[in-house]
C-alpha positions as CSV (number, residue, x, y, z in Angstrom):
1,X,16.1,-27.7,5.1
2,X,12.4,-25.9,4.7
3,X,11.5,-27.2,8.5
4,X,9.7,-24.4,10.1
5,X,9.1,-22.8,7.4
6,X,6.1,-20.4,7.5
7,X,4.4,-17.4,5.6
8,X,5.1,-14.1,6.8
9,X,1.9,-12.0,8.2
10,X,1.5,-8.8,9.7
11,X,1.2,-5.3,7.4
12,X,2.6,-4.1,4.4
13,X,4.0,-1.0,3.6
14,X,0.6,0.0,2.5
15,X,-1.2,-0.4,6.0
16,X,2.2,0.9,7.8
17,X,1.6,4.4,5.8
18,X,-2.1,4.1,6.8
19,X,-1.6,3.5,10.5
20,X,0.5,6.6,10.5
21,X,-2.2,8.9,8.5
22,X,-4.5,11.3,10.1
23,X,-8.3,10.3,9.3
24,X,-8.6,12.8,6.6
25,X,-5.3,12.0,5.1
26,X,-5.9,7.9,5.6
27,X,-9.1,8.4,3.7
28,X,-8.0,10.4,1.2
29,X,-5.3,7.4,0.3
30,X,-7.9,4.7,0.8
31,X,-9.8,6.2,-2.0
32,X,-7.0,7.1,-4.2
33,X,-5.9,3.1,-4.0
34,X,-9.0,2.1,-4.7
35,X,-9.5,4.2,-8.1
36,X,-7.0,2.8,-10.0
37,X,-8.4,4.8,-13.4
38,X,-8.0,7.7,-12.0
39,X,-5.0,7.0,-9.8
40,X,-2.5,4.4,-11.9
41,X,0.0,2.9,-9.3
42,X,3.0,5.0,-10.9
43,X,1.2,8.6,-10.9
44,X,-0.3,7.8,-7.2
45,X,3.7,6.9,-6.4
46,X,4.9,9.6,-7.6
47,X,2.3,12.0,-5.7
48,X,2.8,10.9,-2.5
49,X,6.6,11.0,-3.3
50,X,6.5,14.6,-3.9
51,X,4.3,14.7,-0.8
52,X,7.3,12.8,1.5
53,X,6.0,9.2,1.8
54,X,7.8,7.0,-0.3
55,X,5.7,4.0,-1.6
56,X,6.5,2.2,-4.5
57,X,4.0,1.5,-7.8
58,X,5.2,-1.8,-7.1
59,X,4.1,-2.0,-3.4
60,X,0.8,-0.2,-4.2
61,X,0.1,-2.6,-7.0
62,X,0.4,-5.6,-4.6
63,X,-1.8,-4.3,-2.4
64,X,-4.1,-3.6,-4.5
65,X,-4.1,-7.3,-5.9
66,X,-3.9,-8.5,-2.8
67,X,-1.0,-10.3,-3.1
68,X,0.8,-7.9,0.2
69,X,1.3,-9.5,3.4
70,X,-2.0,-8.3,4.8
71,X,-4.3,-9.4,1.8
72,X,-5.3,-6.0,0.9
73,X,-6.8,-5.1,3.9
């Protein structure tokens, strides 16, 4: 029943949103992820929600605990 089975690898939604990014724009989130005092996953959700790129404080939290498919990367 589990033959074959494998984990998944490749990007989250995290590093999809970054590929798409401009340089100023990608760095701009990079930092923002990586302060989480001043940037809690639900208020940095909800600003780039009202910005038009939907990621979830649930996505956002995994990545930053590395526990995304790409490990936080």
């Amino acid at each position: 029943m589990l033959e074959g089975m494998v984990p998944k690898v490749g990007l989250c939604r995290v590093s999809k949103i970054m590929a798409e990014l401009d340089d100023s724009d990608k760095a701009i989130l990079s930092a923002a992820i990586k302060d989480r005092q001043s940037w809690p996953a639900n208020t940095l959700s909800t600003a780039l929600r009202e910005r038009g790129t939907v990621l979830s404080d649930g996505v956002i939290t995994k990545h930053r605990n590395q526990l995304c498919l790409c490990g936080g990367k």
